[in-house]
Structure formats: C-alpha cells, structure tokens
PABA-67299 format. One record per residue (C-alpha): residue number from 1; residue in one letter; x, y, z. Coordinates in steps of 0.001 Angstrom, whole numbers. Each point is the difference from the previous one (the first is absolute). Example, Ala and Ser with C-alpha at 12.3 -4.5 7.8 and 13.67 -1.06 7.14 Angstrom:
BEGIN
(r 1; "A"; (12300; -4500; 7800))
(r 2; "S"; (1370; 3440; -660))
END
This chain:
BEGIN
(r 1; "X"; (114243; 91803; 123140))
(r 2; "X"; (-1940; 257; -3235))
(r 3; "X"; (162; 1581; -3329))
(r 4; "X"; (-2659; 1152; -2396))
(r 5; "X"; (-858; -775; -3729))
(r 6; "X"; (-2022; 2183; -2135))
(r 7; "X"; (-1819; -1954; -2948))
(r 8; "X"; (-2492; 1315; -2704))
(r 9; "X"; (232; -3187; -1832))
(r 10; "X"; (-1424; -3528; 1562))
(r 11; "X"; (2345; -1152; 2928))
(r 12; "X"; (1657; -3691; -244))
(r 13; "X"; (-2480; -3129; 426))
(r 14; "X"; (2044; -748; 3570))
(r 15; "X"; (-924; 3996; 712))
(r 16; "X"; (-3142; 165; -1195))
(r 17; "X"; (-1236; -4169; 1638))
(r 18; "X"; (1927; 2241; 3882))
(r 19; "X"; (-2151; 3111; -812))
(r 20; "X"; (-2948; -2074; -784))
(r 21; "X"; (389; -1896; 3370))
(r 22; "X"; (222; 2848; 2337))
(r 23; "X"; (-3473; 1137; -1787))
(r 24; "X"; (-1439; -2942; 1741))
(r 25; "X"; (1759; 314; 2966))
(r 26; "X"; (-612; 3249; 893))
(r 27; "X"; (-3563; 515; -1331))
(r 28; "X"; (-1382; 1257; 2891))
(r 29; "X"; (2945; 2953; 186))
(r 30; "X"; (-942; 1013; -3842))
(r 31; "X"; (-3291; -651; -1022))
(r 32; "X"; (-2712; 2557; 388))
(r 33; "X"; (-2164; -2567; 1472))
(r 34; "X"; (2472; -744; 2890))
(r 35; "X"; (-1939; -3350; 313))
(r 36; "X"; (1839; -1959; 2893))
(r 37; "X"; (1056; -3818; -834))
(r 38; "X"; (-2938; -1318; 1834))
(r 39; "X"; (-2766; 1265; -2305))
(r 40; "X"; (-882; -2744; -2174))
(r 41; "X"; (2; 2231; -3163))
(r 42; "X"; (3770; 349; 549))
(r 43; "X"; (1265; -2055; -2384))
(r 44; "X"; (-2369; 1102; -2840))
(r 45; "X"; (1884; 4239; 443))
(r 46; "X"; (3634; -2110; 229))
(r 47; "X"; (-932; -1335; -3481))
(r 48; "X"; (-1422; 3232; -986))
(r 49; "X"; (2620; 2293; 1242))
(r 50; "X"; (2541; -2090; -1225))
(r 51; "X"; (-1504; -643; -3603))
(r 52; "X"; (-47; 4555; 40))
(r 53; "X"; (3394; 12; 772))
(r 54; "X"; (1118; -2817; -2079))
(r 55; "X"; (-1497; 2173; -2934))
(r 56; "X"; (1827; 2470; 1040))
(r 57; "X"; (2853; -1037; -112))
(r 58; "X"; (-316; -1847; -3506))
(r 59; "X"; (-1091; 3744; -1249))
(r 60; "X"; (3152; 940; 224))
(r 61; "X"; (834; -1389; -3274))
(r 62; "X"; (-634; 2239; -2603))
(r 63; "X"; (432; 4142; -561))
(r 64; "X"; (-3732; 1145; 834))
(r 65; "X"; (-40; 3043; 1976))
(r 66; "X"; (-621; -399; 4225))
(r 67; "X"; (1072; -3412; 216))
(r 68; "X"; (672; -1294; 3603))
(r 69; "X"; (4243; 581; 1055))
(r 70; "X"; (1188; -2064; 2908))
(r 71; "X"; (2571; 532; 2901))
(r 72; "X"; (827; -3232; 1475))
(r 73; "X"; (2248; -13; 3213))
(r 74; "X"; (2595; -2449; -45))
(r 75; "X"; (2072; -1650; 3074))
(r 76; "X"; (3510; 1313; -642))
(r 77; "X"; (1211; -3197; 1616))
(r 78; "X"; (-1961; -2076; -2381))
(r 79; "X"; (-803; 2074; -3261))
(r 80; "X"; (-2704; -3038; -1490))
(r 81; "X"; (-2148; 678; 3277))
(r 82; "X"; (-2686; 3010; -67))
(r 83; "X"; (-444; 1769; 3580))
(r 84; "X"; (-2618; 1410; -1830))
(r 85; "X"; (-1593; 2489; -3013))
(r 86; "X"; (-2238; 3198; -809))
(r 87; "X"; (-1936; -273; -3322))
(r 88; "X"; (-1697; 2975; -1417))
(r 89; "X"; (-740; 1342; -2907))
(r 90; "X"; (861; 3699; -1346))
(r 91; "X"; (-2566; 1949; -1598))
(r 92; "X"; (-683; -209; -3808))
(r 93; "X"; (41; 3911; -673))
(r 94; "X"; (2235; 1214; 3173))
(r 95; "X"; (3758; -763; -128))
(r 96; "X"; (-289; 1200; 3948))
(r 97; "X"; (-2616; -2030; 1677))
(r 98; "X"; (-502; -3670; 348))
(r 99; "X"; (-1923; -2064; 2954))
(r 100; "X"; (1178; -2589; 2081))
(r 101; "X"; (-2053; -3239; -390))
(r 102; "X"; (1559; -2570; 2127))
(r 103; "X"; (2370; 85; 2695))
(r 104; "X"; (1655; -2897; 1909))
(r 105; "X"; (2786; -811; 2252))
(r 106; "X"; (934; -3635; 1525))
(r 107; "X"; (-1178; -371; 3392))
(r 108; "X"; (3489; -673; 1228))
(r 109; "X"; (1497; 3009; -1512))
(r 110; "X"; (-2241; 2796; 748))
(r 111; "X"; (842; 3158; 2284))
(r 112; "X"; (3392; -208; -2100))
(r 113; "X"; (-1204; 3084; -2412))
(r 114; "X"; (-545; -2309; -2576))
(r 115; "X"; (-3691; 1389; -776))
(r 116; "X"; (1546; 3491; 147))
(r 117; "X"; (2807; -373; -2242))
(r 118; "X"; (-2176; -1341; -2880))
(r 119; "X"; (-2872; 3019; 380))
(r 120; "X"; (3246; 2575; 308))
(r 121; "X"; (1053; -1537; -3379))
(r 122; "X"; (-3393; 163; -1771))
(r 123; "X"; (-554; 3364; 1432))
(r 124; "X"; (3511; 1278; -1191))
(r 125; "X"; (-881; -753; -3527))
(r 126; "X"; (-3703; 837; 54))
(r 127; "X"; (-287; 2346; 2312))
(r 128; "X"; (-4015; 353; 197))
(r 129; "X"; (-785; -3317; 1414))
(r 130; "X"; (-3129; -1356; 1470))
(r 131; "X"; (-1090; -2651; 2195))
(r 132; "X"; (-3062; -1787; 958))
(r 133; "X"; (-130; -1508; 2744))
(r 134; "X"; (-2058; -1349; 3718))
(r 135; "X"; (-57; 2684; 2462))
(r 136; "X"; (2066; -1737; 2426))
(r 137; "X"; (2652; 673; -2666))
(r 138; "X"; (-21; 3561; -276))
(r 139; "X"; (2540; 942; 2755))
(r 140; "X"; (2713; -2490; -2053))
(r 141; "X"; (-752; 1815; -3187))
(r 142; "X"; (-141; 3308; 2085))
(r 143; "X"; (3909; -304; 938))
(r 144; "X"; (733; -1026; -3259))
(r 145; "X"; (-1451; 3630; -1285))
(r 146; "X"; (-3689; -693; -1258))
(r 147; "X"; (-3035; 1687; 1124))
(r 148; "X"; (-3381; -1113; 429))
(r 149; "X"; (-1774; 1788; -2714))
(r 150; "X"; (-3460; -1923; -373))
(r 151; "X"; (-2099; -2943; 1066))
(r 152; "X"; (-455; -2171; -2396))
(r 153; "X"; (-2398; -3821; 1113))
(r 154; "X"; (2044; -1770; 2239))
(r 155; "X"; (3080; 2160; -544))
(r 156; "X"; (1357; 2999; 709))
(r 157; "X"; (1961; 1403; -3438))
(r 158; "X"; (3315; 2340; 1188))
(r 159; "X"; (2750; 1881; -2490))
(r 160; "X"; (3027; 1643; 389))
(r 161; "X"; (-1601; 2873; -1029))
(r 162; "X"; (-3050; 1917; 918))
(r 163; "X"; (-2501; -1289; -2880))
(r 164; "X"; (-52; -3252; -2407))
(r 165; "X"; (1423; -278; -3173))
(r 166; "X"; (-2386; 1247; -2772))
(r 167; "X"; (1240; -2889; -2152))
(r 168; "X"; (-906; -3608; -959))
(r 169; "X"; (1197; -2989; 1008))
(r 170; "X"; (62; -3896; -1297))
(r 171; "X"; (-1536; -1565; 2505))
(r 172; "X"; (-846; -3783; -165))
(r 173; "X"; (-3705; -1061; -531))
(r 174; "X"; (-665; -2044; 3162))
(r 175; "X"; (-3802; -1080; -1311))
(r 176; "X"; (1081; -2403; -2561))
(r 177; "X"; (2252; -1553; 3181))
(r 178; "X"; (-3350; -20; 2112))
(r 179; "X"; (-1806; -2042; -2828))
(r 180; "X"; (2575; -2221; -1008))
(r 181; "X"; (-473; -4204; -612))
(r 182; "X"; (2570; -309; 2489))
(r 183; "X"; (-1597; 2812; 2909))
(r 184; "X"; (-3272; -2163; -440))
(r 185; "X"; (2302; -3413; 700))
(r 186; "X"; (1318; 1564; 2940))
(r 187; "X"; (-3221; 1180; 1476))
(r 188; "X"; (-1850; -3187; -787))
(r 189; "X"; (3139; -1571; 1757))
(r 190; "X"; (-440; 2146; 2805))
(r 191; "X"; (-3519; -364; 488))
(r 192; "X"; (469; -3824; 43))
(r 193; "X"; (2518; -129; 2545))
(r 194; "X"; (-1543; 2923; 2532))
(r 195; "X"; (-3695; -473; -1153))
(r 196; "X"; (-2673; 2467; -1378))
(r 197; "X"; (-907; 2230; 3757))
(r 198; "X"; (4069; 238; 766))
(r 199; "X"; (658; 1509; -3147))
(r 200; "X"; (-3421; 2316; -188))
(r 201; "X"; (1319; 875; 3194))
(r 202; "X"; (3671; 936; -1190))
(r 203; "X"; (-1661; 2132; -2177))
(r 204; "X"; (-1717; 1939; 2775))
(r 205; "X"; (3529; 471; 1323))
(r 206; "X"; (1384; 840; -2587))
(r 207; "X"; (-2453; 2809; -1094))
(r 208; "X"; (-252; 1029; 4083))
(r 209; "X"; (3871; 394; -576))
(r 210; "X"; (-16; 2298; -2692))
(r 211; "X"; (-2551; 2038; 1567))
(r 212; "X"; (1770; 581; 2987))
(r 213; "X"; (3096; 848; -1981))
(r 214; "X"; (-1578; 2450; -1958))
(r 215; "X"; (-1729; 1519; 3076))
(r 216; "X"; (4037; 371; 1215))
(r 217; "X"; (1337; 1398; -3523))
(r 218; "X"; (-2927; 2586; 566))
(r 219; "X"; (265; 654; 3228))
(r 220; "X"; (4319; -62; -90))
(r 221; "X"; (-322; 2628; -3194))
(r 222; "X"; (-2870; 2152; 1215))
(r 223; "X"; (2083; 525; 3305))
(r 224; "X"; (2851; 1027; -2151))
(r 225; "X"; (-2078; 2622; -1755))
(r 226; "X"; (-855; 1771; 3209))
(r 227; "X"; (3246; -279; 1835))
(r 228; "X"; (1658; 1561; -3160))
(r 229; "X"; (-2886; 2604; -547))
(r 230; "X"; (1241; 1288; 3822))
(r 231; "X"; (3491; 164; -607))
END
C-alpha cells in the first residue's frame, strides 16, 4: 500500500536526497534523451537532470507564480520511504492547466497504480494537463486520459484536452547547466577515462537517438491525425 503527499513548498532534505536518487536511477525512463547506461555521456545528463530537478525543487521556496508542486508516493508500511513522485509545474496565468515534468516509480513497485494515482491527483486539481514524453510512452499516458496532440523533437507532447494551454510556464534554464564549471569537470573526466573517439562516438549515438525518436513522435502523432480525421 501507499499514500500520497501533495507539496507546493520544498519537500524534507531525506525527501528531496530519495527524489533526487531515483532521478539518477531511472534516467533512462525520464529524460528526453532516453540515453541507455552504456553511453559514455551518461553520467554528464545524471548530473544535469539532477542539478534541473534539484532547482526545482529548491524553487519551491518563495510565492512567485508557476512554481513546481510535488506529489510524492509514500510506502504506507514505511511512511519515510518514497515509492515514487510527479513534479510539474501549473501555469502562471491558468488556474486549470499545469504540465507534468517528471515522473518516476521504484522499479520494485511499479504495475501497483502508483504512476496513475499521482497523474489522477494532478489532473483532479488541474484539470488541463500536459505531458511530454518518448513515443513508446504514449499508450501509458493514453490510459491515463492524454492525447497526442503534436510532435515536438524527440517527443511527442499529449493533454487531457484537445489543444495546449495558451499560458506560460516557469520552466528551468537548462543552458547555464550545459555550461557549468562542474559539466566541463565531468566531461573532461569522461573523456579521460573513455578517451576522445568513444566519446565523439557517444555523441553520434546520442544525436542518432534523438533522431530516431523524433522520426517516432512524428510518425506516432501524424498517424493519430489521420485515424481521427476518419472517425
């Protein structure tokens, strides 16, 4: 069994260290680049997934309008362990919409409705949600009531309704991450240990990656088009 918690201010340090963990963990579930552990530029998106969330989650502080809220699933059993959390952030000028960023559930606890009872709670209080997400994803979100509504790189975006939210949101700067003192460590780090060609060559996959992706978000959302054109 678990139960869920609702925050819209910054979650405890033992929350927030668990939430930051399953980040790395589960990188390859959550990230747009869907990078596998084997690519050698794997570490550098843990640190730079993990430093967007972490930001997140400190912007919680404060009263600014569209800051990120937080469901975190906790095991009923043992209340000081999260099964897992939804972070999104509502829309600045549209008490009804907000969009999911990041979704996770522990390995050893999915297929419980975990991921489905956190989305049903978002969606309950904002009910115009959207998603981005990998195409393979699309039939999870589908069940969950979210259509595919556009293509969008590597990702295909959905919503509960049948067009996006015409307001803003406070999305995190990810550039800054990118050209951080401590990215450059990392990649110097990495291109020590694996050596100039492996990583030129992670790059390659990673960018052969994205482009197949976005050839499925196309493909997955111009299908949808016609199929619903006929009906």
């Amino acid at each position: 069994m678990f139960t869920l918690t609702r925050l819209d201010t910054p979650p405890p340090e033992s929350m927030k260290s668990q939430v930051l963990q399953m980040v790395v963990d589960y990188l390859g579930d959550i990230s747009a680049v869907s990078l596998t552990s084997g690519n050698p530029l794997y570490p550098l998106y843990q640190y730079v997934v993990g430093f967007e969330v972490h930001r997140y989650l400190d912007s919680m502080d404060g009263a600014q309008a569209g800051k990120p809220e937080l469901i975190m699933a906790l095991d009923g059993d043992d209340p000081v362990r999260l099964l897992g959390f939804a972070l999104y952030l509502p829309y600045v000028d549209d008490p009804d919409a907000c969009s999911l960023i990041y979704l996770a559930v522990q390995e050893s606890h999915r297929r419980q409705g975990i991921g489905r009872a956190m989305v049903e709670e978002m969606v309950a209080r904002y009910p115009h949600a959207e998603v981005a997400c990998v195409a393979g994803k699309v039939p999870y979100f589908e069940a969950l009531g979210f259509l595919p509504l556009a293509a969008r790189g590597p990702q295909v975006m959905m919503n509960t309704r049948s067009q996006a939210s015409n307001g803003a949101l406070a999305v995190q700067d990810l550039e800054p991450i990118f050209h951080s003192k401590e990215v450059r460590q990392i990649h110097g780090y990495l291109m020590k240990q694996h050596g100039e060609k492996a990583m030129s060559d992670a790059e390659k996959e990673r960018n052969r990656l994205l482009d197949q992706l976005a050839r499925q978000a196309l493909h997955l959302t111009e299908t949808y088009a016609v199929a619903k054109h006929v009906h």
